[in-house]
N, C-alpha and C positions, 0 to 999 in steps of 0.2 A: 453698403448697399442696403436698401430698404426690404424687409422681410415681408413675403411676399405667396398666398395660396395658389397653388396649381389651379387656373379657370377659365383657360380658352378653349374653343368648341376647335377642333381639329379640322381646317380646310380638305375636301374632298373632291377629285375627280371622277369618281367611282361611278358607272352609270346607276343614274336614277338620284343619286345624292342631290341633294337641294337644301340651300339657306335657309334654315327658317326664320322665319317673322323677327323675332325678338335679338337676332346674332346681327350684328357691327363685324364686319371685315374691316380687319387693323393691320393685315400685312401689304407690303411692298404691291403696285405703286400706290395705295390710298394714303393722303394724307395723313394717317393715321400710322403708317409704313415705319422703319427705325434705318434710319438714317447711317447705322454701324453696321456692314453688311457681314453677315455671320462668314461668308465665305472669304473675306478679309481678315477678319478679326478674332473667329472662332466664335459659336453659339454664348458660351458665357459670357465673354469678355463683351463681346459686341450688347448683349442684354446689359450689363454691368455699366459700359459706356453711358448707355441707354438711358439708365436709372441717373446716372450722375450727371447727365444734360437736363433731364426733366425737372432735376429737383435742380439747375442754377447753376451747373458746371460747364464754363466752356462760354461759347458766342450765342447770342439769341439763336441763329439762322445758321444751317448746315448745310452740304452738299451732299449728297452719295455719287457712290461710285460712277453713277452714268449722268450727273449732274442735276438731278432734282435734289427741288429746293425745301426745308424744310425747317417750320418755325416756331420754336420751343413756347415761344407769348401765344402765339396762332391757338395750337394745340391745349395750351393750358386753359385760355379762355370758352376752347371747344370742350372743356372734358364733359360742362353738363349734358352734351349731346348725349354721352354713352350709357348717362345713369337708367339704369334698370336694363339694360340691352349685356347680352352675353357677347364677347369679344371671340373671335375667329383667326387665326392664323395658320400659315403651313407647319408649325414645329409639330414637333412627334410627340402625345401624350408624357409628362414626366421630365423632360430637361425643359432649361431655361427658355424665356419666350416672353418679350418684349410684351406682348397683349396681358403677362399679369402684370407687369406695372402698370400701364395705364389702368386696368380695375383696380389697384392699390391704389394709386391717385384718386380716382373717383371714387371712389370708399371715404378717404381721406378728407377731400377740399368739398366735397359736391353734396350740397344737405338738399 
């Protein structure tokens, strides 16, 4: 698995919480969503999965669990989208979360 810094902004329903400007929502259902549902798989394993689809493991094109569709070449070719934007998901500050790989990719492939 690709080594990877803690660096997504933590999704909130809190009142008064608000997106800011610069934060990319990457979890479930956006595009951007991982395809290994933590509640299937468990939070590691499903990131883990995660990282080993991104980088060329497995079938282009995936399903989740309620049948969206998701697409490993899609996604890769979108990563310049994310450059300089902070990533957002529901995981809990500190454990694993799908939104630092995708910033590990765009660090990586995106000049």
């Amino acid at each position: 698995m690709m080594t990877v810094a803690q660096s997504h902004v933590r999704l909130s329903r809190a009142a008064g919480w608000r997106r800011p400007d610069d934060v990319v929502v990457v979890a479930r259902p956006t595009r951007w969503g991982n395809p290994f549902d933590q509640r299937e798989w468990g939070r590691s394993a499903a990131v883990e999965l995660y990282a080993a689809w991104m980088t060329g493991s497995g079938p282009d094109v995936r399903y989740d669990r309620s049948g969206r569709r998701y697409s490993r070449s899609e996604r890769l070719a979108e990563l310049p989208d994310l450059a300089g934007k902070r990533l957002a998901c529901w995981c809990p500050p500190g454990e694993p979360c799908h939104a630092d790989i995708l910033a590990a990719l765009v660090a990586e492939r995106v000049r």
